[in-house]
Each structure stands twice: as structure tokens, then as C-alpha cells.
C-alpha positions as CSV (number, residue, x, y, z in Angstrom):
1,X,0.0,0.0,0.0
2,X,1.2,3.2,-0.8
3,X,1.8,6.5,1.3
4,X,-0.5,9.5,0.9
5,X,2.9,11.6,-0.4
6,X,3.5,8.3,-2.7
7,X,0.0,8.7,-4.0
8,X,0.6,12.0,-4.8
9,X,3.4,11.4,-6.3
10,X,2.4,9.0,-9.1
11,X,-0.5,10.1,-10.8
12,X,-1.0,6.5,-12.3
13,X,-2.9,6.0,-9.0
14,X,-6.5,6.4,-8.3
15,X,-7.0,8.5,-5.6
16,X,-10.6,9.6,-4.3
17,X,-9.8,12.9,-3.2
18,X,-7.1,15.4,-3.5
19,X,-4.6,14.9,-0.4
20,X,-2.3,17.7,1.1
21,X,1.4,16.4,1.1
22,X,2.1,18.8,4.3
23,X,-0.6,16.4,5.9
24,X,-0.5,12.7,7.5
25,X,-3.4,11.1,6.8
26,X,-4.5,7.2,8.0
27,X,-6.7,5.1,5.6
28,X,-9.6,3.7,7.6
29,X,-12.8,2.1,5.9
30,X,-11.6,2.3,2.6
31,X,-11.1,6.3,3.1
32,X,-8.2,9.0,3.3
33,X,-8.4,10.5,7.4
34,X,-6.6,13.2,8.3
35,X,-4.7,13.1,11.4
36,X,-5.0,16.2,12.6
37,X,-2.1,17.6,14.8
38,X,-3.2,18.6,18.6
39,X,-0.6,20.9,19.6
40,X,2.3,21.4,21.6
41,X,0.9,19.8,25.2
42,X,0.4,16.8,23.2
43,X,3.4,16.8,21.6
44,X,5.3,17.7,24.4
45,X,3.8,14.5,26.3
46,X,4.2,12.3,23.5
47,X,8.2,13.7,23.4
48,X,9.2,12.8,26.7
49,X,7.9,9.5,27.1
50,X,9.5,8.9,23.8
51,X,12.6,9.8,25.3
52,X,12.1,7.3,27.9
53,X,11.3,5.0,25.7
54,X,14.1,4.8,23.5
55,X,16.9,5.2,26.7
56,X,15.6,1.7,27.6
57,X,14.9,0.1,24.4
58,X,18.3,1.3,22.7
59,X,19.9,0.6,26.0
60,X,18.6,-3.0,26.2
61,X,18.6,-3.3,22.1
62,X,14.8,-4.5,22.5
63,X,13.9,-3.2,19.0
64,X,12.7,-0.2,17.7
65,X,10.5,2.7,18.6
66,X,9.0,4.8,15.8
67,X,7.4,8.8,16.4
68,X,3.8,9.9,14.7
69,X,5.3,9.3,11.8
70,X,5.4,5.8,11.4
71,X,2.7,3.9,9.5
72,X,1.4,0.2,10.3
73,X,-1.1,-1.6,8.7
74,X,-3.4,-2.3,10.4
75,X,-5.9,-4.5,9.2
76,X,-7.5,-3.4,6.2
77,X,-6.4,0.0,7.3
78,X,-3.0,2.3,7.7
79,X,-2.5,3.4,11.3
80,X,-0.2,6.1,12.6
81,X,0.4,5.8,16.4
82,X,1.6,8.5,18.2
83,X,4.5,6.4,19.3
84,X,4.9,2.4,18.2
85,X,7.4,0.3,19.1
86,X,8.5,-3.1,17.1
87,X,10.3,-6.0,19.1
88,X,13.6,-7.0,17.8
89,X,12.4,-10.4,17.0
90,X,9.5,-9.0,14.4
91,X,12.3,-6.8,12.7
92,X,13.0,-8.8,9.3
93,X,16.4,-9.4,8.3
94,X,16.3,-6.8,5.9
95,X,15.4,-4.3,7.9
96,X,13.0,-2.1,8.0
97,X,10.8,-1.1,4.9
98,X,10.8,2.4,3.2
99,X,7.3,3.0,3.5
100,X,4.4,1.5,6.0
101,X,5.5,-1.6,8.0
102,X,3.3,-4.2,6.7
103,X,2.7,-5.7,10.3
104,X,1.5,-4.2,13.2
105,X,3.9,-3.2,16.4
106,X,4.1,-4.4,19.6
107,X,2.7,-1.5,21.4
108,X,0.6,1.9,20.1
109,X,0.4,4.6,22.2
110,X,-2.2,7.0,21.4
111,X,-2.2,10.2,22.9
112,X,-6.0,11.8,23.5
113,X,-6.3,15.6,21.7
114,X,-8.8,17.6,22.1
115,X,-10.4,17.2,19.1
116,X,-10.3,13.2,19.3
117,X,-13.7,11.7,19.2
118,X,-14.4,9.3,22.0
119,X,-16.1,6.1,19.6
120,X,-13.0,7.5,17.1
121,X,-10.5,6.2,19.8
122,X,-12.0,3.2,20.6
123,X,-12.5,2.3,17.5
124,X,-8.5,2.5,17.0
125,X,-7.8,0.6,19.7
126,X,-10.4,-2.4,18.5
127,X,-8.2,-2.3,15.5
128,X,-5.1,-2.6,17.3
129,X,-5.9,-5.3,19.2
130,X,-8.0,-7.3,15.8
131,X,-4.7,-6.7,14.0
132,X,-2.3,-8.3,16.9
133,X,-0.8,-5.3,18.7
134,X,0.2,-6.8,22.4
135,X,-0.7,-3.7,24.1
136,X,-2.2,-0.4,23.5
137,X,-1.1,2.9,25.7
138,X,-3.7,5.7,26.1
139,X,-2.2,9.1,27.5
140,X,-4.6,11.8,28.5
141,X,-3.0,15.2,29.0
142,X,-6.2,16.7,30.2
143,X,-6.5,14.6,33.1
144,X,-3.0,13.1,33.3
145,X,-3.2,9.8,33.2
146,X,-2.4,7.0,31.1
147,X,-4.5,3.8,30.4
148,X,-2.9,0.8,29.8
149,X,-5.1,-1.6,27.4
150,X,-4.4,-5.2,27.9
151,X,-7.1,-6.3,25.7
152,X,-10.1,-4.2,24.3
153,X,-11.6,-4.9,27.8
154,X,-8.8,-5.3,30.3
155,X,-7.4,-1.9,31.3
156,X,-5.0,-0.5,34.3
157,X,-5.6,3.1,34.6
158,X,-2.4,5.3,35.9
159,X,-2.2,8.8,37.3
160,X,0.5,11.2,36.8
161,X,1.7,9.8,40.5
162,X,1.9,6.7,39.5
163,X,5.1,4.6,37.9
164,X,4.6,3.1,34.7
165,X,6.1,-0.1,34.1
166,X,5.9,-2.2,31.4
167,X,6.7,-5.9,32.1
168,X,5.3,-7.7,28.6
169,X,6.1,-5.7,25.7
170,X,8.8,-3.1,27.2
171,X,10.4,-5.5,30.1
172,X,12.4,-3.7,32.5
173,X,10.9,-0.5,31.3
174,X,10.3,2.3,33.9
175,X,9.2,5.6,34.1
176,X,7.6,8.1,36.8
177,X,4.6,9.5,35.3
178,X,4.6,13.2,36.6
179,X,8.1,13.1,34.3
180,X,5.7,13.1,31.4
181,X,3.4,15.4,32.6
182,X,5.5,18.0,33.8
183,X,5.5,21.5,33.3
184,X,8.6,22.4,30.8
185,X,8.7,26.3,32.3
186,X,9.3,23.9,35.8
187,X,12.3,22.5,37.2
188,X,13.4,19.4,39.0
């Protein structure tokens, strides 16, 4: 399947509607979405545990994390979490492709916006799981806290006091909430 900048790109390809190049766009139902960007809290959150990520899972060559930039398929469908992460052993010897991964990752974290429909979100996270991600995060700035999705119905809800650790899909992986969550303008 090809990116939206690839369909662009090659006008032998049908496309339904006209897409913006500047844009990231996931195809779900058979249609072009736009994945509209939330801002700098969200990216800000989504940034730091990132960071956290990828100190543990370079430090303990686990496999590979990827930013809101990385698309999986996802079913039927092209997903763009805001931050994925692939286990080593799911990396193919060749490495990694130079467009969508054709499986999914281990773990999508999805972090709420403002604009994010409620039945939208849980929609996503029905896919994840239908399409064999292990575990999906969900990160609410608003109320800072992060939901941990087992399964479709098995959560574990954490609170910016809590510690997040990750024992299946990230083992050995900690991190203090509140570091997340935290004011930038704020130190310590």
C-alpha cells in the first residue's frame, strides 16, 4: 500500500480525493483521514515519554520505537500511532521497509487531543488489538493519566503519581509519570 505523499506522487494512481502532502493522513474504511495535529501539550507529552522509551529500548537493544510518523497496517487499514514500538524479533532481516511496515507493532500509544472523538479512539484501539498489537497505551493530557489496554476490555488506569512499568512488551521499562506530565517552564 502506498503512502498518501507516494499517491501524490504518481499520478497513475486512483485516488478519491485530492490529499495535502504537508498532511499525515491514515486510511480507515476504505477512506483517506486526516490526522489532525493537537498541539504542543500533546506533543510535548508524546516527546518525553519517547525519550524514555528509546533510553531503555536502545539501552537494552529490544527493537525499535518509531514517532507519529510511522505507519502500520493495520488490518485493512494504515495506522499512525503516536509512538509504536516493534520487538527486535518482528524486525526482518532486511530491515525495516521504506514505506508502511506491513505488520503491526508491539505496542501503540495514542495520545487523546482535544479534538479526538471518544467512539474514534476506541474504534482504533479495537483495530489494534484485531490486528495483533500486544498492548495499547492511552495518554490523556487533560487529566493526566495513562491507560494501559491489555485487551479491548482489560485496562490499568495510571495517574501522573503513579510509575509506569511495562513488564510484557517493554520489560524492565520504567518511568515516573509526573516526568511526562510535567511543566517544561518547571524544574526538578
Amino acid at each position: 500500500m502506498a503512502t498518501p505523499k507516494e499517491l501524490l506522487l504518481d499520478p497513475n494512481k486512483n485516488i478519491e480525493q485530492y490529499l495535502d502532502p504537508d498532511k499525515e493522513y491514515e486510511f480507515v474504511d476504505g477512506q483517506w483521514e486526516e490526522k489532525v495535529m493537537a498541539g504542543a501539550r500533546h506533543s510535548g507529552v508524546g516527546t518525553r515519554l519517547l525519550i524514555e522509551m528509546g533510553i531503555h529500548v536502545k539501552a537494552n537493544n529490544l527493537g525499535s520505537l518509531y514517532g507519529a510518523d510511522g505507519s502500520f497496517s493495520i488490518g485493512k487499514d494504515e495506522r499512525i500511532p503516536d509512538i509504536s514500538f516493534l520487538s527486535i524479533d518482528r524486525i526482518p532481516a532486511e530491515g525495516e521497509p521504506e514505506s508502511i511496515w506491513p505488520i503491526a507493532p508491539d505496542l501503540a500509544v495514542e495520545v487523546v487531543s482535544p479534538n479526538d472523538a471518544h467512539e474514534k479512539v476506541m474504534s482504533k484501539i479495537y483495530d489494534y488489538f484485531a490486528a495483533g498489537v500486544r498492548q495499547v497505551w492511552l495518554i490523556s493530557p487533560e487529566h493526566k493519566t495513562l491507560t494501559i489496554y491489555h485487551s479491548p476490555t482489560k485496562t490499568t488506569i495510571l495517574t501522573e503519581n503513579d510509575e509506569l512499568i511495562s513488564k510484557d512488551v517493554l520489560p524492565g521499562f520504567r518511568c515516573q509519570l509526573r516526568e511526562i506530565f510535567k511543566n517544561p517552564a518547571q524544574a526538578g
